[in-house]
N, C-alpha and C positions, 0 to 999 in steps of 0.2 A: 504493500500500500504506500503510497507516493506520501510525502512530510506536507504536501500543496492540500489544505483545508477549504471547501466551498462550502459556504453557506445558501440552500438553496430554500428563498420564502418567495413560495407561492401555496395559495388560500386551497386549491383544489386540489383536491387528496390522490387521483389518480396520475395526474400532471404530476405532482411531488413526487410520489413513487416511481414515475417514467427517467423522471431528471436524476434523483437515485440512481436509480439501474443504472441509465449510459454512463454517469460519470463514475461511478466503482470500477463501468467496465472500463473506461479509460486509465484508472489506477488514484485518482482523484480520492481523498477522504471527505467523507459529507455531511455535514449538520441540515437541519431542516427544519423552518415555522413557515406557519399558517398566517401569520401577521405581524405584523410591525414589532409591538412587544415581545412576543417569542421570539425574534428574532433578536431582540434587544438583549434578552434572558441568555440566548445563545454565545451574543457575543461577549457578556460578562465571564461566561464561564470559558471560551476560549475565542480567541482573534482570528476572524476569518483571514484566505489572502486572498480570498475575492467574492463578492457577492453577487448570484443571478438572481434578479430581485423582476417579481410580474408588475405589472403596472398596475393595472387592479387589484385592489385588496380592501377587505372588510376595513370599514375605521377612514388609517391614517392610508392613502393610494401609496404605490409607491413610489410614483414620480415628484411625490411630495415627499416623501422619506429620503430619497436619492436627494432633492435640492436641503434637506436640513443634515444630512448625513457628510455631503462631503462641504461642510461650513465646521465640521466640530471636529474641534484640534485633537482626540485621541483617536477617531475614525475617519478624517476625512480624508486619508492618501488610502486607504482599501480600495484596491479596484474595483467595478459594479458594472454591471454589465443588464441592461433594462429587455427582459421578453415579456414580449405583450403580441396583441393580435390586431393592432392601431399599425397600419402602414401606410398612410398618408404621410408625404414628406414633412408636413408642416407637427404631425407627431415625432417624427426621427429627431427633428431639429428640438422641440420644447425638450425632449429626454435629452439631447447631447447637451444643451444649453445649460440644465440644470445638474452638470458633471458628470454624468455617464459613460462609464469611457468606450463603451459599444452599444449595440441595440442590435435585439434578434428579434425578428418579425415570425408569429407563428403562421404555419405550419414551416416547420424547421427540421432538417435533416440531423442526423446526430451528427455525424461527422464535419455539419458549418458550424452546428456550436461548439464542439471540439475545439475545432481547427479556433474559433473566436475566442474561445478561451486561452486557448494557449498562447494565440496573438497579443492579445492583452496583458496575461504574464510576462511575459517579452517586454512588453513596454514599460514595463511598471518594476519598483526596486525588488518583484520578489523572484525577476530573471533567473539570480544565480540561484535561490532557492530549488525553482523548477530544472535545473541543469544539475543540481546536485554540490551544488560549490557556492560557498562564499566568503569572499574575500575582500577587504578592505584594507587599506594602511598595511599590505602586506600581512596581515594576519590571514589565516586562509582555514573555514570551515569545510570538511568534506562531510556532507551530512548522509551519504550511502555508506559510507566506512565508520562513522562518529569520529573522528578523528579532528584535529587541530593543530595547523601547523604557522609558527614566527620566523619569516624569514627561511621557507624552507626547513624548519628545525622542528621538528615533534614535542609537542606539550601535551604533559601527562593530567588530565584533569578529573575528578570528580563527576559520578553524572549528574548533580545539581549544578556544578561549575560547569559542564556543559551544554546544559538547558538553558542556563544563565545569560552564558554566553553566543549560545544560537539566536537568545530574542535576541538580544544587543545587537548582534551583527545584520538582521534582516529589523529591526526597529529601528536607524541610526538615526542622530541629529534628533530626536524627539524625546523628552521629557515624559518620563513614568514616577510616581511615587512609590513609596514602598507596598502602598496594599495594592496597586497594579500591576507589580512586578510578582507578587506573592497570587494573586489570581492567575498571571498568566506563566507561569514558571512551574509554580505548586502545585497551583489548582485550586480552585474555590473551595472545596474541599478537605482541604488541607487546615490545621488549626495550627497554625504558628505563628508565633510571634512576630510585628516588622522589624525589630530588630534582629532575624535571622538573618535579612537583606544584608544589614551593613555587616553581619560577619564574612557574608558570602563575597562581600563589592571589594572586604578588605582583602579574603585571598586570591582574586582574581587579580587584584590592581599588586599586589603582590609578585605573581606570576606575571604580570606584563612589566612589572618593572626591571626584571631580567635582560629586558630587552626593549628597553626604555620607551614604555607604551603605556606608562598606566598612567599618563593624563587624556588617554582617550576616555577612562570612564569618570565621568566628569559628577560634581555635585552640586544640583542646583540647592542653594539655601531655600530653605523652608518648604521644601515639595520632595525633590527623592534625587533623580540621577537620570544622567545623559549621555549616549556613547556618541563620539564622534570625535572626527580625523582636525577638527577644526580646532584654535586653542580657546579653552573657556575664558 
């Protein structure tokens, strides 16, 4: 099963189930609501890397969800990709308009959504994720192997130092506090403390100081912590 998480919300149950099937077949992992809230529910307990989101939906629509989703600073760089059964151009355009970064018109073959999925991957920071490889500042995740390597050099790390450090590397330049790092690291699930974080931020920065890298994981006062190649 591929590490690439979609969340598919759409209201009608056998469309859900269809979108299901292809994308498992594709190797795709999949979350799934019926609506806007469940979808919300979903993504507290884990961060999509990309959402196929219907336009119709009970409540909040979703091309109304799509234009307040990519305005909010912990979801708005998720990819979204808008199916609906609206193929008037002047529909295509309101969906791109309000940041959608594709639009599939039903009736839809599997292999365009596919193919439109994985184009959008592409375009967006979770590229390396989907090739298997992430690499920044010369730091370099091989997420098929679990492995992690400085400068070509092998670091031996913990599997929570590992988790730790895969959000970092596919989350960069963005701002997480400690209970969002603890949702998305641990797991909502999980009863620990936030100061297990800064045990965890101390050994990592630790081990990047080896190799004089641990002001990439940076500390924002009075919120949590930021990885990036930039100097704080």
């Amino acid at each position: 099963m591929s590490d690439i998480n979609v969340l598919v919300v759409e209201d009608e149950e056998a469309i859900r189930e269809m979108l299901t099937l292809v994308l498992e077949q594709a190797d795709f992992a999949v979350q799934t609501a019926g609506d806007v809230q469940q979808a919300l529910n979903r993504m507290d307990e884990q961060e999509p890397d990309l959402i196929l989101l219907d336009w119709m939906l009970p409540g909040v629509s979703g091309v109304e969800w799509a234009r307040r989703l990519k305005k909010d600073e912990n979801y708005g760089d998720i990819p979204l990709i808008l199916v609906t059964a609206r193929g008037e151009e002047e529909d295509k355009i309101r969906g791109l308009d309000v940041g959608a970064d594709d639009y599939v018109t039903k009736p839809f073959s599997p292999r365009e959504l596919i193919a439109r999925i994985r184009a959008v991957l592409r375009r967006s920071n979770r590229q390396s994720k989907l090739d298997g490889r992430i690499e920044i500042g010369g730091i370099l995740l091989d997420t098929d192997e679990h492995r992690l390597s400085i400068d070509d050099e092998s670091v031996n790390l913990s599997p929570t130092e590992y988790r730790l450090m895969e959000f970092f590397l596919t989350h960069p330049s963005k701002v997480y506090s400690r209970a969002q790092l603890l949702d998305q690291v641990w797991g909502r699930s999980a009863y620990i403390e936030e100061r297990t974080v800064d045990v965890h931020i101390r050994r990592l920065r630790k081990i990047l100081s080896e190799h004089d890298r641990e002001d990439m994981i940076q500390t924002v006062r009075g919120f949590g912590y930021r990885f990036s190649t930039r100097p704080d």
